[in-house]
C-alpha positions in Angstrom: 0.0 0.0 0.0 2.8 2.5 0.8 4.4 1.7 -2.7 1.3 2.5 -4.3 0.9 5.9 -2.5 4.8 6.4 -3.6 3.8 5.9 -6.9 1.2 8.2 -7.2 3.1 10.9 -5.8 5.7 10.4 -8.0 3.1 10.6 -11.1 2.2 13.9 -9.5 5.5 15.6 -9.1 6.5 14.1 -13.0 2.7 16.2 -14.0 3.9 18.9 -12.5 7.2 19.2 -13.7 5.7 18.5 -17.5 3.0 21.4 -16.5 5.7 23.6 -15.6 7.7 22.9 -18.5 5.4 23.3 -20.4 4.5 26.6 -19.4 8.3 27.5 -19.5 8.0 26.5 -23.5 5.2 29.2 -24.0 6.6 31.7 -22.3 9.7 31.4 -24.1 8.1 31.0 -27.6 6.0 33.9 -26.8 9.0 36.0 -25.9 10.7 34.9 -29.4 7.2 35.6 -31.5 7.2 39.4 -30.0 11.0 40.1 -30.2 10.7 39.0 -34.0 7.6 41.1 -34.4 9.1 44.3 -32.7 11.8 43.6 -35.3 10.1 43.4 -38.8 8.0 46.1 -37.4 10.8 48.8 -36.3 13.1 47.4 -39.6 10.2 48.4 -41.8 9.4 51.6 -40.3 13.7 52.0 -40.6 13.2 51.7 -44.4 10.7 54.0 -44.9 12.7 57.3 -43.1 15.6 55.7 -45.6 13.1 56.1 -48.9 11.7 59.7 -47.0 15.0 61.3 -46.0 18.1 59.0 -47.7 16.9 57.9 -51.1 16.2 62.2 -52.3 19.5 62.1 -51.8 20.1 60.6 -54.7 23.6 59.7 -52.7 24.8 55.8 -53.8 27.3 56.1 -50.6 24.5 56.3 -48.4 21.7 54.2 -50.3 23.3 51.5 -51.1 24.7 50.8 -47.6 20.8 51.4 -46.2 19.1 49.1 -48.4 21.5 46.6 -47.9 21.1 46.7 -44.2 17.7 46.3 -44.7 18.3 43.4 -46.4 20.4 42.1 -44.1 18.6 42.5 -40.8 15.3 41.2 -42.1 17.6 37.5 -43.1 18.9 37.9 -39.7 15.9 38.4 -37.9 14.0 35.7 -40.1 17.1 33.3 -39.0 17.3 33.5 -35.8 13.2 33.3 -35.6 13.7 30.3 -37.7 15.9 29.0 -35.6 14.8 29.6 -32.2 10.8 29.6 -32.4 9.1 26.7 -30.5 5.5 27.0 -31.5 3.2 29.9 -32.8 -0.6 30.0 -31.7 -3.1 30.0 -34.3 -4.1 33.1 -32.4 -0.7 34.9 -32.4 -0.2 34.1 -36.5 -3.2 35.7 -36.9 -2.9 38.6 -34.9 1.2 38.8 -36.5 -0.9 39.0 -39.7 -3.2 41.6 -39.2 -0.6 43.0 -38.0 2.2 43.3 -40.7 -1.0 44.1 -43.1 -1.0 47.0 -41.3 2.3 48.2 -41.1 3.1 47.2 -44.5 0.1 49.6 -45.9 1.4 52.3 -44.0 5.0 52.3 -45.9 3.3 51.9 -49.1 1.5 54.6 -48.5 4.7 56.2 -47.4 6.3 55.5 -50.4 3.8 56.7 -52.3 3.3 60.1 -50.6 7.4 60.3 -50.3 7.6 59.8 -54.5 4.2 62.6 -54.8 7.0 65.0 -54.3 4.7 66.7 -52.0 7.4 68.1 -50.0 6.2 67.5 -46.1 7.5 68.8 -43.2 9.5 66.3 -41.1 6.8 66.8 -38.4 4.9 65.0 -40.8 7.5 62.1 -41.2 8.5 61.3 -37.8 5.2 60.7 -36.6 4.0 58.8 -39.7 7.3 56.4 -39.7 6.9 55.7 -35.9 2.9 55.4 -36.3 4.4 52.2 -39.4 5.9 50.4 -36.6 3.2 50.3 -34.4 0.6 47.5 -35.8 3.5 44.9 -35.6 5.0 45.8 -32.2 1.1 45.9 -31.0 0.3 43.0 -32.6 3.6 41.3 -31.4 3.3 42.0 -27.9 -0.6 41.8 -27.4 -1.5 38.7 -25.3 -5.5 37.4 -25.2 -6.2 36.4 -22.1 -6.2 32.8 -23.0 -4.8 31.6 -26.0 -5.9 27.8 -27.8 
């Protein structure tokens, strides 16, 4: 009888370590889904203030270097997601995107107002470039209350 009561308290404390383990995986896989989010967010927005304020320029030395690290952080950041990411919610890819829909409209739109010639003020642009960014680092870092 003792060994039987041993036994089911060991099946407890293994269900609770899985439990907690479990939880531990979430967590961590939500911390990776928002730090990749914040990133392709903030990297976007970073292109658009190159096409506004760089690309007028028309200055290869500064251009070329810009695009390129566009280029280059959005492979890095889509590496180390790929490598690193333990599980996405049906809810979160949604959200992620709603999300980049969002912020990628707003630097088209960008674009577009940037090549209209239309000569804003930069207290037009900062706003506008930060305001990109925010759909994916809201979308990112928004938590339901329970997720499935």
């Amino acid at each position: 009888m003792n060994n039987d009561t041993s036994t089911a308290a060991e099946q407890m404390r293994a269900v609770d370590a899985g439990a907690t383990a479990g939880n531990e995986i979430g967590r961590a896989g939500r911390t990776h889904d928002a730090l990749y989010g914040s990133a392709v967010g903030v990297l976007i927005a970073a292109m658009l203030a190159v096409v506004v304020f760089v690309y007028p320029t028309h200055a290869p030395w500064l251009i070329g270097p810009s695009t390129v690290l566009y280029g280059v952080g959005i492979g890095v950041v889509g590496a180390v997601y790929r490598m690193r990411r333990n599980g996405t919610s049906r809810i979160t890819a949604q959200r992620y995107k709603v999300g980049f829909l969002l912020t990628i409209s707003l630097y088209a739109i960008g674009v577009v107002l940037s090549v209209l010639d239309l000569t804003l003020p930069i207290w037009f642009w900062i706003p506008y470039i930060v305001a990109t960014a925010l759909p994916m680092l809201i979308a990112s870092n928004l938590r339901p209350a329970r997720e499935h």
